[in-house]
C-alpha positions in Angstrom: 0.0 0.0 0.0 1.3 3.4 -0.7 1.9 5.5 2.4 0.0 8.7 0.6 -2.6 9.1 -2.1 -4.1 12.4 -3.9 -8.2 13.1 -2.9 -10.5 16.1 -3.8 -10.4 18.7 -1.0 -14.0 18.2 -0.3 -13.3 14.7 0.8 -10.6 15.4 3.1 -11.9 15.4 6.2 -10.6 12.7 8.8 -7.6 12.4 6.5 -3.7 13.1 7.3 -1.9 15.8 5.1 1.2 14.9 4.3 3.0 18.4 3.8 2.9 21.6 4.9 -0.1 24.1 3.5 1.2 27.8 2.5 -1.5 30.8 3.0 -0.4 33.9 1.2 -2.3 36.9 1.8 -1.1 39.3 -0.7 0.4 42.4 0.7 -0.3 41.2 4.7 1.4 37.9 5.2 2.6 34.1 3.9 3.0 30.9 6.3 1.9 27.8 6.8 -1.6 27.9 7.7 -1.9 23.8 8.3 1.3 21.9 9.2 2.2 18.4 8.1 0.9 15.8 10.2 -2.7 17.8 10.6 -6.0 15.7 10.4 -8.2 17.9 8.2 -11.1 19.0 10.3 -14.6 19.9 8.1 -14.3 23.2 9.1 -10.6 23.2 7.4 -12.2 22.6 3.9 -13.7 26.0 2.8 -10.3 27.7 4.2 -8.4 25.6 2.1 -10.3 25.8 -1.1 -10.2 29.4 -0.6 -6.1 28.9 -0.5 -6.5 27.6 -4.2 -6.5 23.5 -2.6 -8.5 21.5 -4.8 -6.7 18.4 -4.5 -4.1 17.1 -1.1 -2.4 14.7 -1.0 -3.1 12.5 2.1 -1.8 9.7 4.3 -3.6 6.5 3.9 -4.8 4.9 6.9 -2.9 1.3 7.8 -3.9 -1.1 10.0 -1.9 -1.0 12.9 -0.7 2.3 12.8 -1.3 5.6 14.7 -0.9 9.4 13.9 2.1 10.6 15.9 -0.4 13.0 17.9 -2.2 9.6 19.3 1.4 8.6 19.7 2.6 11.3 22.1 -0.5 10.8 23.9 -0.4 6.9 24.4 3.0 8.1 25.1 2.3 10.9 27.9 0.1 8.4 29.5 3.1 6.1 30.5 5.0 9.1 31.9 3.3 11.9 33.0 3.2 11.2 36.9 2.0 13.5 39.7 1.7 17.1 39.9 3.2 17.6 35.9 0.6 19.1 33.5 1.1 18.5 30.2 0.4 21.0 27.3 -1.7 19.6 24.1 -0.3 18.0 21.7 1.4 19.4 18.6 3.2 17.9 15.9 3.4 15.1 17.6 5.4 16.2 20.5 4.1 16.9 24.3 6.2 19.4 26.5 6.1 18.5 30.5 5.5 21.2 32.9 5.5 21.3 36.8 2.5 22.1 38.2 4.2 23.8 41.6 7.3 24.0 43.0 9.2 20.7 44.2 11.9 18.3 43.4 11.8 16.7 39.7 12.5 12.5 39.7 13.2 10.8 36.9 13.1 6.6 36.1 16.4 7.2 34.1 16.3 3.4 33.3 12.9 3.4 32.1 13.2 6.0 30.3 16.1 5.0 28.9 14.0 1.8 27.9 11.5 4.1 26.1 14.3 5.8 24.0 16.0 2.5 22.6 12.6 1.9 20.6 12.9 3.4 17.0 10.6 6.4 16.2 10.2 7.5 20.4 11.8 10.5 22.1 11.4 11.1 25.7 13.9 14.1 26.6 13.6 15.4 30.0 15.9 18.0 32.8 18.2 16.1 34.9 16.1 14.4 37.8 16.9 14.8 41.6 16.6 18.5 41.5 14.6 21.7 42.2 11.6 23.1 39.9 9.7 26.2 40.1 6.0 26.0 39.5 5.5 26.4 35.5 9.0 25.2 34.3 9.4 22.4 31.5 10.3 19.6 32.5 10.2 17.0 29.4 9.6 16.6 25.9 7.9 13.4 24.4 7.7 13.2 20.9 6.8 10.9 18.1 9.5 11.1 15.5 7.5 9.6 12.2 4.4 11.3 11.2 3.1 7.6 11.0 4.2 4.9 14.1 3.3 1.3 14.8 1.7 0.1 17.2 3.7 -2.9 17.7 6.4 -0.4 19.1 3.8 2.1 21.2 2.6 -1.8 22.8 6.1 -1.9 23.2 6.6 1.0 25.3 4.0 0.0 27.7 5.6 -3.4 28.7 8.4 -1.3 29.1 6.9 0.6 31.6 4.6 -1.8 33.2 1.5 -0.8 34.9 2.1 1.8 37.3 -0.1 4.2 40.1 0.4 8.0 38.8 3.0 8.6 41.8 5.3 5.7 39.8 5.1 7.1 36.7 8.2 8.1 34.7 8.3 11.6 35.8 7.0 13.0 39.2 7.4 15.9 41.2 7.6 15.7 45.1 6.6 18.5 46.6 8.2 20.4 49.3 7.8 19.9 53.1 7.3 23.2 54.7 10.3 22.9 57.0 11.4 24.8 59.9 15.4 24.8 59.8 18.1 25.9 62.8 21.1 27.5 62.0 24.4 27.0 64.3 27.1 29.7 63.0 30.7 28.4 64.9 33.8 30.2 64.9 35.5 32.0 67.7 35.6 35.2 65.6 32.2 35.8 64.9 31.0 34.6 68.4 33.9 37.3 69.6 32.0 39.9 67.7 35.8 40.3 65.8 34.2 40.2 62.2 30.4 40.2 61.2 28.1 37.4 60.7 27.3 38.2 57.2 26.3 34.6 55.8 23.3 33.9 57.6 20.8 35.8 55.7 22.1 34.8 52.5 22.0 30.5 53.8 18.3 31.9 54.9 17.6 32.9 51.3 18.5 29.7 50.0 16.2 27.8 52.2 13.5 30.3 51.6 13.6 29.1 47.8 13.0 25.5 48.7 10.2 26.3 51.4 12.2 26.2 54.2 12.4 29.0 56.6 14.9 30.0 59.3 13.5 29.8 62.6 16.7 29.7 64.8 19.8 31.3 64.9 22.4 30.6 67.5 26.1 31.6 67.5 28.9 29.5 69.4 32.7 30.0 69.4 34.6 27.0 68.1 33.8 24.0 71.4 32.2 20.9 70.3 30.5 20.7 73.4 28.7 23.5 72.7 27.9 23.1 68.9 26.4 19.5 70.1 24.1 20.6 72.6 22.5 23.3 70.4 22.5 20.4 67.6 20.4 18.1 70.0 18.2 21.2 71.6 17.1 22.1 68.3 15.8 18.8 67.2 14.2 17.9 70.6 12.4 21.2 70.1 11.0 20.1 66.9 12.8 22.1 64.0 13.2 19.9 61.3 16.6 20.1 60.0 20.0 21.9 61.5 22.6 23.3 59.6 26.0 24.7 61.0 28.2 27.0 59.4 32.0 27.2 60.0 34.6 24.9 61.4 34.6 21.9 58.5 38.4 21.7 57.0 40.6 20.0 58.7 42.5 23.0 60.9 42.6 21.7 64.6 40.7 25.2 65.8 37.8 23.9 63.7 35.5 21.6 65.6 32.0 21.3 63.8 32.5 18.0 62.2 33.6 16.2 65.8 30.3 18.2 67.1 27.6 16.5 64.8 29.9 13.3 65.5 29.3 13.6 68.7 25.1 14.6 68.6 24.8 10.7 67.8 23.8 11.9 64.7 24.5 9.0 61.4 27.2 10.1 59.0 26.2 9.8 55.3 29.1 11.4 53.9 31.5 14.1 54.7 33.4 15.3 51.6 30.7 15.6 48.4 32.2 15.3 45.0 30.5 18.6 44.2 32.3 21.7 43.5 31.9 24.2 45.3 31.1 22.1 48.2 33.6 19.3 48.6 33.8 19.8 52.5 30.2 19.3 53.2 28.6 16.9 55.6 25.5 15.1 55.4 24.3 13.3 57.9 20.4 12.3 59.5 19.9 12.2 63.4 17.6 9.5 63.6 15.8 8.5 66.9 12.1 6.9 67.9 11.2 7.8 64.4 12.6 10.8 63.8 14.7 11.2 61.0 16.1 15.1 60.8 19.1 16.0 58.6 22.4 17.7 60.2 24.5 20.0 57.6 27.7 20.9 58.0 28.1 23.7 55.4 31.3 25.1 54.1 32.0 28.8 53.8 31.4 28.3 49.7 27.7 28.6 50.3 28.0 32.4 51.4 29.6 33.9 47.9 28.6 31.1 45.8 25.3 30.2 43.5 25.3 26.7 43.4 27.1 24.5 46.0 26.7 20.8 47.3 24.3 22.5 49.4 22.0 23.7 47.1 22.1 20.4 44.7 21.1 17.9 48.0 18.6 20.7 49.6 15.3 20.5 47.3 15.7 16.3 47.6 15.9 17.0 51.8 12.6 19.2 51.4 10.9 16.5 49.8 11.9 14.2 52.0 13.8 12.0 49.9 16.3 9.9 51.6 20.3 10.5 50.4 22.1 7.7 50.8 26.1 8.0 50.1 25.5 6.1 46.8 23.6 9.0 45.7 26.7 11.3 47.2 28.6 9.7 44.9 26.5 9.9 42.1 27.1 13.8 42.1 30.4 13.4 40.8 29.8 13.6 37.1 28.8 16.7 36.7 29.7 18.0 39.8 32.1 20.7 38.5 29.3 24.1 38.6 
């Protein structure tokens, strides 16, 4: 069967065209009025005469094929997940946005699955991080004007049969969180130089929906730094973050302070730059489960740290395990 055949204008309704229509309005404008790829409504007919149309030529329809626009959306069902609204279709391609702000997963491996099959496109932003409300977040598109549906039947077993919160791309919202801040060092506790880092760490927390509702300042004793550490959670904030005191010097005591809180070390050292010397770590007791932070100077003059990569996935409540430390590496030079 040939994949297009020529039909009288008036006939064209329900039918495929297979190229771009030109409109030229003489001394106003010229452009495609219909695209390639658009099923010919019965309203289209008497614009299209009027454009001098009295013959298109058509796809014919085949058993066991679909247009790409029922493509994309057999294909939007198997990803779209929770919280993503998706815009309508167009030339066979669906664009992803996020419905409100929150952290963006991806089933790289599934997706990945998708993409091997000839004639599908599923292109999405990198997963485990932070969206605002309205940004895209994917593309799916149908790369033939014409696919089979062996391969769309493929893609489903490739997916399997999944609740919305499982499907290929999800956004977790944020937690409103209530965060304590611990600024160390002798100096600033000393009134010797200004604390000027702790409204721009509360900024960054703002953007994830996080607010500051503590601020203590100790001079460099672990002692110290641990009791706030463990004061803070008891009184119910939900994650604690102290600035200061993470290389190495002997004066500098932070890390041996959330050591000490009890609290379980996920990683200190991130292969992010800037951020190497940050610490992660979750104080977890009769079902609590509240991160610690140990934050490196970096965060105060720079955009994007380790800090602000791992931050939306602790709003969300997303467990970071030191594989996913790990993971940061490629890519990890901002």
């Amino acid at each position: 069967m040939k994949p297009m055949k020529l039909i009288k204008t008036a006939e064209a309704a329900g039918h495929i065209l297979c190229h771009d229509m030109t409109e030229v309005v003489p001394g106003v404008s010229k452009g495609t009025r219909f695209r390639k790829g658009h099923i010919v409504q019965v309203s289209d007919i008497p614009i299209l005469l009027d454009m001098g149309k009295e013959q298109l030529y058509v796809w014919q329809q085949q058993p066991g094929m679909f247009h790409e626009e029922e493509g994309a959306e057999r294909l939007c069902l198997l990803c779209r997940g929770e919280h993503v609204r998706a815009a309508p279709v167009r030339e066979g391609k669906i664009e992803l946005f996020a419905e409100r702000p929150g952290l963006l997963k991806i089933d790289s491996k599934k997706i990945a699955a998708l993409n091997s099959i000839e004639g599908l496109a599923v292109i999405t932003l990198k997963g485990n991080r932070g969206v605002k409300e309205g940004e895209k977040i994917a593309a799916l598109k149908i790369i033939p004007l014409l696919i089979e549906e062996e391969k769309l039947d493929r893609a489903a077993a490739a997916v399997g049969d999944l609740a919305v919160s499982e499907k290929l791309i999800n956004i977790i919202p944020y937690k409103h969180k209530k965060a304590g801040l611990i600024v160390t060092g002798s100096e600033i506790f000393n009134k010797r130089i200004k604390d000027s880092g702790s409204e721009i760490l509360k900024k960054k927390i703002n953007v994830v929906n996080a607010e500051c509702a503590e601020t203590v300042v100790l001079p460099d004793q672990s002692n110290e730094i641990t009791a706030a550490i463990l004061d803070m959670i008891k009184r119910g904030l939900d994650l604690v973050i102290c600035t200061g005191g993470m290389s190495v010097d002997p004066d500098d005591k932070t890390v041996l302070a959330i050591r000490e809180s009890g609290a379980r070390i996920v990683s200190y050292g991130v292969p992010f730059m800037p951020g190497v010397m940050m610490l992660l770590s979750y104080f977890e007791k009769d079902g609590l489960s509240v991160p610690v932070i140990g934050a490196p100077a970096c965060i105060f003059y720079e955009h994007t740290t380790a800090l602000d990569v791992l931050l939306p996935r602790l709003m969300a409540d997303d467990p970071i395990s030191r594989e996913d430390v790990i993971l940061l590496a490629e890519g990890g030079l901002s």
